[in-house]
GUTORRO-661335 format. One record per residue (C-alpha): residue number from 1; x, y, z. Coordinates in steps of 0.02 Angstrom, whole numbers, plus 50000, padded with zeros to 5 digits. Last residue first. Layout:
+-----+-------+-------+-------+
| seq |    xx |    yy |    zz |
+-----+-------+-------+-------+
| NUM |     X |     Y |     Z |
...
+-----+-------+-------+-------+
END
This chain:
+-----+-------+-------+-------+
| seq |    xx |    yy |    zz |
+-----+-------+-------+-------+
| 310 | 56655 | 57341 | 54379 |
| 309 | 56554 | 57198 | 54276 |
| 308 | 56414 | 57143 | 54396 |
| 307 | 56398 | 56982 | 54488 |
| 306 | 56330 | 57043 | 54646 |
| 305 | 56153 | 57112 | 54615 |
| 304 | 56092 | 57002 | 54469 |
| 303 | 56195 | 56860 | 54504 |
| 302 | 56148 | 56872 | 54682 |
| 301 | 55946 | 56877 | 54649 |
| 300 | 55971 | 56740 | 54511 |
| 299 | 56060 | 56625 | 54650 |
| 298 | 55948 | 56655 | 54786 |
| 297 | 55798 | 56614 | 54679 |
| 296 | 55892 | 56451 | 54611 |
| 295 | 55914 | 56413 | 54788 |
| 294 | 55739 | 56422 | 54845 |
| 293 | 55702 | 56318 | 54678 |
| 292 | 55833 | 56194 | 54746 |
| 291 | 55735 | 56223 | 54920 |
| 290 | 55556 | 56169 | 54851 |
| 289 | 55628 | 56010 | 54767 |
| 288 | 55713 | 55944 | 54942 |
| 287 | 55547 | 55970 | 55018 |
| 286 | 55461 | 55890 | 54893 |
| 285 | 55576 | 55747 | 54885 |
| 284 | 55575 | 55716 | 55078 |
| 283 | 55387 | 55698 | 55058 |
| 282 | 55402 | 55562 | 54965 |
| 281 | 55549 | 55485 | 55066 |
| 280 | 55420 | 55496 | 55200 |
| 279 | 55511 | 55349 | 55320 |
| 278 | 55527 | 55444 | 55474 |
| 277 | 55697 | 55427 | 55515 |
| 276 | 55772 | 55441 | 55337 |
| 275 | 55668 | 55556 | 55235 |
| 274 | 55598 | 55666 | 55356 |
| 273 | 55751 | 55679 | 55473 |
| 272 | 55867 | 55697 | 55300 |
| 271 | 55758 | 55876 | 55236 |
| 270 | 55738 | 55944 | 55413 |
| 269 | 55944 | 55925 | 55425 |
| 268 | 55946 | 56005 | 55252 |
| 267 | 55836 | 56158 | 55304 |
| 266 | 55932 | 56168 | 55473 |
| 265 | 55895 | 56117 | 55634 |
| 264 | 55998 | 56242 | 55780 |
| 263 | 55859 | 56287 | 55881 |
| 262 | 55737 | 56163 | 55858 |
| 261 | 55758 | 56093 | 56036 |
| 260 | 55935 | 56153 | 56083 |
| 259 | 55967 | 56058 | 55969 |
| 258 | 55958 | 56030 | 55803 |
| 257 | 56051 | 55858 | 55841 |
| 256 | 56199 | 55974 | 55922 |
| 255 | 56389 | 55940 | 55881 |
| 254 | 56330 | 55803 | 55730 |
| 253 | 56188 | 55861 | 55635 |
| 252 | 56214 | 56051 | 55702 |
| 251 | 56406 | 56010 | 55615 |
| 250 | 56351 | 55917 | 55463 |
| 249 | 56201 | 55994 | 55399 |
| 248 | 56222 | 56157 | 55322 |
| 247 | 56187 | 56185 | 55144 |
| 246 | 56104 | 56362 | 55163 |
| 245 | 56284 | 56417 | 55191 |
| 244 | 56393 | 56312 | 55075 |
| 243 | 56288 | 56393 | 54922 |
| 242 | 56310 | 56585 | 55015 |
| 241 | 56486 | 56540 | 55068 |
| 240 | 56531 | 56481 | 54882 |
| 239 | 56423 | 56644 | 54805 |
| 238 | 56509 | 56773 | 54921 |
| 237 | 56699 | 56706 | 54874 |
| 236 | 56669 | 56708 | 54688 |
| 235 | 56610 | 56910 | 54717 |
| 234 | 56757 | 56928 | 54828 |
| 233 | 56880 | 56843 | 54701 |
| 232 | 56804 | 56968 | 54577 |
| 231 | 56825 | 57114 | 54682 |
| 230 | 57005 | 57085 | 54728 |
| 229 | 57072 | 57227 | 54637 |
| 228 | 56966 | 57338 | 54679 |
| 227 | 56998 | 57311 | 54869 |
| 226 | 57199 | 57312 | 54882 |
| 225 | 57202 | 57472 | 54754 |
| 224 | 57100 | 57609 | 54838 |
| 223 | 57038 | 57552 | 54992 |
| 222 | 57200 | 57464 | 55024 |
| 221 | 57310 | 57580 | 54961 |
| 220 | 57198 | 57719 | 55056 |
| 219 | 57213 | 57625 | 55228 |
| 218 | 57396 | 57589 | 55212 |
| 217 | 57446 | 57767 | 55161 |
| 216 | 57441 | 57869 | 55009 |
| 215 | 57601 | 58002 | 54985 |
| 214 | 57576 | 57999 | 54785 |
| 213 | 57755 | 57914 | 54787 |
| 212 | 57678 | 57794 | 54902 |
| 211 | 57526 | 57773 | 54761 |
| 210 | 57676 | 57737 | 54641 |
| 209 | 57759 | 57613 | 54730 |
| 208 | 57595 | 57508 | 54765 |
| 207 | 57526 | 57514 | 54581 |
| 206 | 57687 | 57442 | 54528 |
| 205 | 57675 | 57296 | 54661 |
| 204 | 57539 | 57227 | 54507 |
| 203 | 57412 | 57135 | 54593 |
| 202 | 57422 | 56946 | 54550 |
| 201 | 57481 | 56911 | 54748 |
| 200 | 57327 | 56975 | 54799 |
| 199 | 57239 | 56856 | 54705 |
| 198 | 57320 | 56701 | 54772 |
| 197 | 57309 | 56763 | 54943 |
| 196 | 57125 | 56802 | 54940 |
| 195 | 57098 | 56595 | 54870 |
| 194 | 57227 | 56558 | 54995 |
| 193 | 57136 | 56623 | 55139 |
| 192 | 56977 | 56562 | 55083 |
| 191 | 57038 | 56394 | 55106 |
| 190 | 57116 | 56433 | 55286 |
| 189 | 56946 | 56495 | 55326 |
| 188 | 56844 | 56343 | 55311 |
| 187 | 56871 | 56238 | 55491 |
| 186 | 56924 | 56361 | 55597 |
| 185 | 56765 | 56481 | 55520 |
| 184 | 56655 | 56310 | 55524 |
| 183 | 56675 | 56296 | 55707 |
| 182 | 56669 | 56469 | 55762 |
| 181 | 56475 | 56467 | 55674 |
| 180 | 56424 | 56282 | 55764 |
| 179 | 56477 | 56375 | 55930 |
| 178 | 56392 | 56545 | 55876 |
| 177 | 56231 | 56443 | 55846 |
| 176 | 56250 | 56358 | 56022 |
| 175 | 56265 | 56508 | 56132 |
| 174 | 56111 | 56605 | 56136 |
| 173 | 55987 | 56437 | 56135 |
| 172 | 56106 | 56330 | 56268 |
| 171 | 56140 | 56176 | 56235 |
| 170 | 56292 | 56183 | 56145 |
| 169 | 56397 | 56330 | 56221 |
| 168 | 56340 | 56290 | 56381 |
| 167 | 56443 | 56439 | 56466 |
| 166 | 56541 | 56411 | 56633 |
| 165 | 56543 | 56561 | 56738 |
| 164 | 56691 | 56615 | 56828 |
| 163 | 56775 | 56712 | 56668 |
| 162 | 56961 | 56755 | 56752 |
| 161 | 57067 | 56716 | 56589 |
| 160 | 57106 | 56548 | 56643 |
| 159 | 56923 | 56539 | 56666 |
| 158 | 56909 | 56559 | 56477 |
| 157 | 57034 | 56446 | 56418 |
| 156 | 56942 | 56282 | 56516 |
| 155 | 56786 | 56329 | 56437 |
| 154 | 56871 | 56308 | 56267 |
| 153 | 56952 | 56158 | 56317 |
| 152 | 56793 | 56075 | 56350 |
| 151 | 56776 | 55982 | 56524 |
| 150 | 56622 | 56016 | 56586 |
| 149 | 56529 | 56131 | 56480 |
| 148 | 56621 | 56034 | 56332 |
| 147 | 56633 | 56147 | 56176 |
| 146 | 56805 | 56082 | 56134 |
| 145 | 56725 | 55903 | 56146 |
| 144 | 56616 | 55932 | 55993 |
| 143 | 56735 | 56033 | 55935 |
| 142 | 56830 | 55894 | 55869 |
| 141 | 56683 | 55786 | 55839 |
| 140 | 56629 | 55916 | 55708 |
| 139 | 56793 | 55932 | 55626 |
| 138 | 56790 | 55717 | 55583 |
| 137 | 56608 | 55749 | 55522 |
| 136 | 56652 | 55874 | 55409 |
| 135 | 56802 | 55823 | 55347 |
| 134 | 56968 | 55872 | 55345 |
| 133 | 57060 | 55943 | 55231 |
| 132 | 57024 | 56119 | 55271 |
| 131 | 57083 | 56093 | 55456 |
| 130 | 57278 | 56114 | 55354 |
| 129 | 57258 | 56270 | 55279 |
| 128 | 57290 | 56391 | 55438 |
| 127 | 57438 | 56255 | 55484 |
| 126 | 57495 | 56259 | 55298 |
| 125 | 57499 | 56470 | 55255 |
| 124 | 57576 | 56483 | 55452 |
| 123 | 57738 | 56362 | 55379 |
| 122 | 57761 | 56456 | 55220 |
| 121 | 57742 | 56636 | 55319 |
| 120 | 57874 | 56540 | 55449 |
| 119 | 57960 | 56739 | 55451 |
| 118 | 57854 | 56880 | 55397 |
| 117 | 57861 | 56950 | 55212 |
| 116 | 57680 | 57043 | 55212 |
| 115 | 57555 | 56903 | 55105 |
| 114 | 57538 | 56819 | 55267 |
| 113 | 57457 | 56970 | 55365 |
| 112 | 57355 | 57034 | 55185 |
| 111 | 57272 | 56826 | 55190 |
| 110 | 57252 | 56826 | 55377 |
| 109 | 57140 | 56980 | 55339 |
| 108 | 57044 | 56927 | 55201 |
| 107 | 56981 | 56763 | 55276 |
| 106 | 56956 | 56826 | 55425 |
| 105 | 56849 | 56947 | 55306 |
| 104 | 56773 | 56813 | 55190 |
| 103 | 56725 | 56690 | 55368 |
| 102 | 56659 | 56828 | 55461 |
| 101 | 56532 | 56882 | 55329 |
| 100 | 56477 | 56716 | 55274 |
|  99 | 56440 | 56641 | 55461 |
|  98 | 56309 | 56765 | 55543 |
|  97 | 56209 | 56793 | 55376 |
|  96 | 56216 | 56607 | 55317 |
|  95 | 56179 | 56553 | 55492 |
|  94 | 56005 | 56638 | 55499 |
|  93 | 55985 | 56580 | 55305 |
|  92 | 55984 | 56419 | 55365 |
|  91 | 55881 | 56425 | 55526 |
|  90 | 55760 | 56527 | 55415 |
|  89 | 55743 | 56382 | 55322 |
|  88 | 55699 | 56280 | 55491 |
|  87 | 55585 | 56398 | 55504 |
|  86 | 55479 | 56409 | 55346 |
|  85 | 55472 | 56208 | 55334 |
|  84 | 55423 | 56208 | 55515 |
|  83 | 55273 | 56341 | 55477 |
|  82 | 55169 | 56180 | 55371 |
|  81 | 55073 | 56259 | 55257 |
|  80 | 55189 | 56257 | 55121 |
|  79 | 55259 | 56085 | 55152 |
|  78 | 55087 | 55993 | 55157 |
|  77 | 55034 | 56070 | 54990 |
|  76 | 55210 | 55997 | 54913 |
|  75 | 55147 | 55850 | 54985 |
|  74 | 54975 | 55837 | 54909 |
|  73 | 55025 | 55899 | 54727 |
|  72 | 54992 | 55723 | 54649 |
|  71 | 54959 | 55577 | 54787 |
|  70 | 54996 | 55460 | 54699 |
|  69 | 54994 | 55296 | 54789 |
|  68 | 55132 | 55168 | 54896 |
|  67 | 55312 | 55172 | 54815 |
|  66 | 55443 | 55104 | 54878 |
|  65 | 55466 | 54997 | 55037 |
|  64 | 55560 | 55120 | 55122 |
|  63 | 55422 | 55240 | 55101 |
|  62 | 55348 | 55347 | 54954 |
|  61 | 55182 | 55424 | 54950 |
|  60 | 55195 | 55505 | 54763 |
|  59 | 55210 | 55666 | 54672 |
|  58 | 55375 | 55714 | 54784 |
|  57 | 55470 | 55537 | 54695 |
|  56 | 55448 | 55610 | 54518 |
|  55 | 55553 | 55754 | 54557 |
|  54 | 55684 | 55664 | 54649 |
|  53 | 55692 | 55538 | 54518 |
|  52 | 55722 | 55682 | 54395 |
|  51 | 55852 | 55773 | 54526 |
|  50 | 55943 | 55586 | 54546 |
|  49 | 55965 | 55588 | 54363 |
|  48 | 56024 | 55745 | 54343 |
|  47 | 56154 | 55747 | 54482 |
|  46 | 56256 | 55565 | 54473 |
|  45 | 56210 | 55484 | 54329 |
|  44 | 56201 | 55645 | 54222 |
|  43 | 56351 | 55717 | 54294 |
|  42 | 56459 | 55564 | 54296 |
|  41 | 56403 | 55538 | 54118 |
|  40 | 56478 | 55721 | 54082 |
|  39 | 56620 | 55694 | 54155 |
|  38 | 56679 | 55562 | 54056 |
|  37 | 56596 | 55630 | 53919 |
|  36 | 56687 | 55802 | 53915 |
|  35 | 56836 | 55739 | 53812 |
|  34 | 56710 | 55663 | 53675 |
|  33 | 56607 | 55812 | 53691 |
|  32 | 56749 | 55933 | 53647 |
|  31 | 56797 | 55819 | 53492 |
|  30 | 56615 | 55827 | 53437 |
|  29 | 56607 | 56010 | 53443 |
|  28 | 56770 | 56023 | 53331 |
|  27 | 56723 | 55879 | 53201 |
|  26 | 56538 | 55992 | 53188 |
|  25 | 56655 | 56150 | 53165 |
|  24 | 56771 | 56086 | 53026 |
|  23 | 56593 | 55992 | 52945 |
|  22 | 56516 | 56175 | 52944 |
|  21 | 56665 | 56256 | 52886 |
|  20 | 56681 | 56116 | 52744 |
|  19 | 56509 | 56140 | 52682 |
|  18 | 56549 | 56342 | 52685 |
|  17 | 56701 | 56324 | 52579 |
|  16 | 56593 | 56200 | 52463 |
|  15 | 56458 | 56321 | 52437 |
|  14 | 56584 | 56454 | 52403 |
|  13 | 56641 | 56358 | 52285 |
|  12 | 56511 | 56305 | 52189 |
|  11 | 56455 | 56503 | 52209 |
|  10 | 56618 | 56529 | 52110 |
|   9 | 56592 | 56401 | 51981 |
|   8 | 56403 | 56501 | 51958 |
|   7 | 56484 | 56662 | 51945 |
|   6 | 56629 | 56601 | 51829 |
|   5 | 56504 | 56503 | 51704 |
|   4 | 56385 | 56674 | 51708 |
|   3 | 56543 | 56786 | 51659 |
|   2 | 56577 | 56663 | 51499 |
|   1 | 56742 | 56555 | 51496 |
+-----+-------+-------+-------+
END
């Protein structure tokens, strides 16, 4: 056999090694997509479909009835000159700054207490989780009638404790935000807790021993070891509460009706009241399409600033 027979059997072959790496990796990208279909035609039904409709719905003046006229980029117009849009966002974000914060470092700090060995720690890790599984609305109309002025428990605490005064802790404008805040901490923390406890339990206890060889003490292994260590969870942890954040509806829905006038209506809450009660489902759509791009914004901005390799 001649040297140009060999080269040209070998580029056969080659051709056919290639062929069948190509046809190995189509059979492998097919077999992922037939175990992600189920969830993927929940996702498209569900989520992408809905956005699309959504989308087409905010071009048009649509009611209960369905759709009336085009209107093309009318409502969108409407929404940006109209200062409620602007402030009832700003009511989101408002309880996105007051609300994230405390809920990661309660969060943080029940999680280092029930890491220590304490007795019941199994027992305290369940009654911290437990308000987690309920829901929303079920929370709400908890504290709903914790937050009495009359005959709320939480008023009734305080004057054990010598305050005279009774607070209106939901209709009154300085009060009523912080009541809807203390809320969702009871209600979220314990599932932050666990995420914290989780990861500190991952942290080698060889890092510990030697730093107390090195004479460090609490607030330098935690600075030094405790925090690094549980920067990714933290980063994970700011991105939920910034997403669950500018979501809020539920609890001003349900403890306050955006009340104290406008002072507690959120984004969302804006969002339902103009679809559902006054019958602009059009106009809903816009609204509801200008906030997802607020929230892709919000999103690029924190994976640009917070999701950095250490």
């Amino acid at each position: 056999m001649d040297m140009g027979t060999k080269v040209e059997r070998l580029k056969q072959n080659t051709k056919i090694v290639k062929k069948n790496k190509a046809l190995k990796g189509l059979l492998n990208e097919m077999s992922a997509l037939a175990f992600l279909s189920p969830f993927l035609v929940f996702f498209v039904i569900f989520y992408i479909w809905p956005v699309l409709k959504g989308g087409y719905m905010s071009f048009f003046s649509w009611g209960v009835a369905g759709m009336n006229k085009y209107v093309g980029l009318k409502n969108y117009i409407q929404i940006i000159m109209n200062k409620d849009f602007y402030t009832y966002l700003w009511h989101s974000f408002y309880f996105l700054l007051i609300s994230a914060p405390i809920i990661i470092i309660v969060g943080l700090a029940l999680a280092l207490i029930i890491n220590e060995k304490i007795v019941f720690r199994t027992t305290i890790r369940g009654i911290y989780f437990l308000p987690y599984v309920l829901s929303v609305s079920v929370v709400s109309f908890i504290w709903l009638r914790m937050f009495d002025s009359n005959s709320g428990l939480v008023n009734a605490i305080l004057s054990k404790i010598g305050l005279t005064w009774k607070i209106n802790w939901l209709t009154d404008p300085h009060f009523a935000w912080w009541a809807i805040d203390l809320t969702t901490v009871w209600w979220t923390v314990g599932f932050v807790m666990i995420l914290f406890l989780a990861a500190l339990q991952e942290i080698p206890r060889e890092l510990y021993e030697a730093s107390e060889i090195d004479g460090a003490n609490s607030i330098s292994k935690f600075l030094y070891i405790t925090l690094p260590s549980l920067s990714g969870v933290i980063r994970v942890q700011i991105f939920f509460q910034i997403i669950a954040g500018l979501k809020i509806f539920g609890q001003p829905h349900i403890m306050t009706q955006g009340g104290p006038g406008d002072e507690t209506n959120t984004i969302i809450r804006y969002i339902y009241m103009t679809g559902f009660k006054k019958d602009q489902f059009g106009m809903a759509s816009a609204q509801s399409i200008l906030f997802c791009i607020v929230m892709l914004i919000v999103a690029a901005i924190q994976y640009r600033f917070v999701n950095k390799k250490d």
